[in-house]
C-alpha positions in Angstrom: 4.7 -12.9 -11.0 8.3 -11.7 -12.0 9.9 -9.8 -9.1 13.2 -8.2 -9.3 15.6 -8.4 -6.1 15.1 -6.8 -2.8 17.4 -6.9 0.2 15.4 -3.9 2.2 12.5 -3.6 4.3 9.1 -1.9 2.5 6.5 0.0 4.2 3.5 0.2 1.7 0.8 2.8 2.9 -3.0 3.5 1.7 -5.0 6.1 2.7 -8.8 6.1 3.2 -11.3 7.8 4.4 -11.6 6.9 7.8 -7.5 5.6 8.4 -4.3 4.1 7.1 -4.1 0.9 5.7 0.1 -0.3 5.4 1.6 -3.8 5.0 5.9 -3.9 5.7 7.3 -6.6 3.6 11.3 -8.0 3.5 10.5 -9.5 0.4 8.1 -10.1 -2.1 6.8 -13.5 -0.1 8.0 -12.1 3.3 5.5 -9.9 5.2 6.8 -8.6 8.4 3.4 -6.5 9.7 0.4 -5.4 8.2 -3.2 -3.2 9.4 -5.7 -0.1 9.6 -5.4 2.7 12.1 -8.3 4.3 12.4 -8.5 7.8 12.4 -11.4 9.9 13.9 -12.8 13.1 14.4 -10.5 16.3 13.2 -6.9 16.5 11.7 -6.7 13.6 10.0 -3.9 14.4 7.6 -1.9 15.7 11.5 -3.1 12.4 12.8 -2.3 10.0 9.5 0.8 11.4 9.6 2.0 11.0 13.0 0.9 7.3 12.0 3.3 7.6 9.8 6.1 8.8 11.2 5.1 6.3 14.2 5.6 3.1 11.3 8.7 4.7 10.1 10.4 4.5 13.2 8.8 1.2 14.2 10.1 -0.8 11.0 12.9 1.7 9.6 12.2 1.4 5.8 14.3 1.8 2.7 11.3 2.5 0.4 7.9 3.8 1.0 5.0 2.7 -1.5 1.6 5.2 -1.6 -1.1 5.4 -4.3 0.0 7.7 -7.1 -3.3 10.4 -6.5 -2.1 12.5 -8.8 -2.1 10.5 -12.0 -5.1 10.7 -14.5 -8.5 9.4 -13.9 -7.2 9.2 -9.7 -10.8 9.9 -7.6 -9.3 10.3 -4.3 -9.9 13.2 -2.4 -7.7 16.7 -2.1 -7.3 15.9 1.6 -6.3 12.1 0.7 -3.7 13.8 -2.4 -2.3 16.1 0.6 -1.7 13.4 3.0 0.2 11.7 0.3 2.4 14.7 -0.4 3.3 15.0 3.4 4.2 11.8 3.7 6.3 12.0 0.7 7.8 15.5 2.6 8.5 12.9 5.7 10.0 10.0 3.6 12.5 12.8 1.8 13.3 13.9 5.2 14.6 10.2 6.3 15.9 9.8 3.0 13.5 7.3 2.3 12.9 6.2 -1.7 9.1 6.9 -2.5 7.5 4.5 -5.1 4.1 5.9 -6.4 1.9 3.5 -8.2 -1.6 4.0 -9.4 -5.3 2.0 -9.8 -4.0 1.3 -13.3 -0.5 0.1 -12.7 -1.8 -2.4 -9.7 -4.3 -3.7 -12.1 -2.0 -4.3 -14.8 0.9 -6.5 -12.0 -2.6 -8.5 -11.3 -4.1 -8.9 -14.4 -0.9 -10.3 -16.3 -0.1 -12.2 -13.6 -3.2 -13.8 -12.2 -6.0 -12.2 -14.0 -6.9 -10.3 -11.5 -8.5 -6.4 -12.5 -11.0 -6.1 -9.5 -10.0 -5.3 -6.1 -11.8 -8.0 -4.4 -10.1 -10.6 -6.9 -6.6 -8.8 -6.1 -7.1 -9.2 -2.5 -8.1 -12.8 -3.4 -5.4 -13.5 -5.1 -2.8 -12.0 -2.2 -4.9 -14.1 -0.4 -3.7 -17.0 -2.0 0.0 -16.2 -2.2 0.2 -15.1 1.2 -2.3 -17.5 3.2 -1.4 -15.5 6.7 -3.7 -12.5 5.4 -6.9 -15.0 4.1 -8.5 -14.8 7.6 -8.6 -10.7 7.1 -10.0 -10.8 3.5 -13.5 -8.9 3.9 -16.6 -10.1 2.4 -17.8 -8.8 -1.3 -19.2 -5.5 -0.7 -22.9 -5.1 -2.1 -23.1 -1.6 -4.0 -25.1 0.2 -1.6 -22.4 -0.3 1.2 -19.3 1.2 2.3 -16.1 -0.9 1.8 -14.9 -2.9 4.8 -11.8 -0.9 6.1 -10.0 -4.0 5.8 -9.8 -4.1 2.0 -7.0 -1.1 2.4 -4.3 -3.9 3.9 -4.9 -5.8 0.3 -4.8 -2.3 -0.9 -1.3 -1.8 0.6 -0.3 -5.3 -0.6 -1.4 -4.6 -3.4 1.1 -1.3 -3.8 4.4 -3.5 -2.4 3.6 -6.1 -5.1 3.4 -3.7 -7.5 6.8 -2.5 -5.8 8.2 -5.8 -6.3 7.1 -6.2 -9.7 8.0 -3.2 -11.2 10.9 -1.2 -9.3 12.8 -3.4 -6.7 16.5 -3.5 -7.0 19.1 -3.7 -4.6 21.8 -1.2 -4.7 24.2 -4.5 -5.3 22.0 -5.2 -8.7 22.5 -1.9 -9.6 
């Protein structure tokens, strides 16, 4: 996988039903922190946020990554597409970059690169090139259940690769 130069710290961030998923990355083979907060009961747009916010300050970024919701044939909810806009409302605040990328564009860094089109054979594949996340890959989902909550960090590695892949440059390359 081609990947342009990066000198900045990435916070990558996916949203699901039930938390936030985020990986931080230094570099395209340098992962500083990765998980899933959950999030329960009511306000969970209030309470994703304030995740957020709470990562932002943790890991001071120079680029966000989310999901591009917005872009055709995107199923996520209109509570997941809000969340998304406040966060990029909060990155613009910190003058943060924003880098949206959608189902299609983290298929095509995967499937040039490794073949990879499913998202159990992306998170397979990250698996591989980064060998400190193989212990959290979850097993193949069957169809009638829900997916593991762990498949969002692949999810959010997925969105820095794609990061890496397609927009990272330094403002020295520039």
């Amino acid at each position: 996988m081609h990947h342009a130069h990066w000198d900045g710290r990435v916070l990558a961030v996916y949203a699901q039903s039930k938390g936030i998923a985020y990986a931080v990355f230094e570099g395209p083979q340098s992962p500083v922190d990765w998980g899933v907060k959950g999030l329960k009961g009511d306000r969970k747009n209030i309470k994703g946020l304030k995740v957020v916010e709470a990562l932002v300050m943790q890991f001071q970024p120079d680029a966000i990554v989310i999901e591009d919701s917005a872009g055709k044939g995107s199923r996520r909810s209109e509570r997941i597409r809000r969340l998304y806009r406040s966060i990029e409302s909060l990155a613009g605040s910190q003058i943060i970059e924003v880098h949206r990328y959608s189902r299609a564009q983290l298929r095509q860094c995967f499937d040039e690169g490794f073949g990879a089109w499913r998202k159990q054979e992306i998170a397979q594949t990250i698996a591989t090139l980064l060998p400190e996340l193989a212990h959290r890959i979850p097993p193949v989902r069957k169809l009638w259940q829900s997916e593991d909550p762990r498949m969002g960090i692949f999810d959010a590695v997925a969105l820095a690769f794609a990061f890496f892949r397609f927009d990272a440059v330094s403002e020295k390359d520039q």
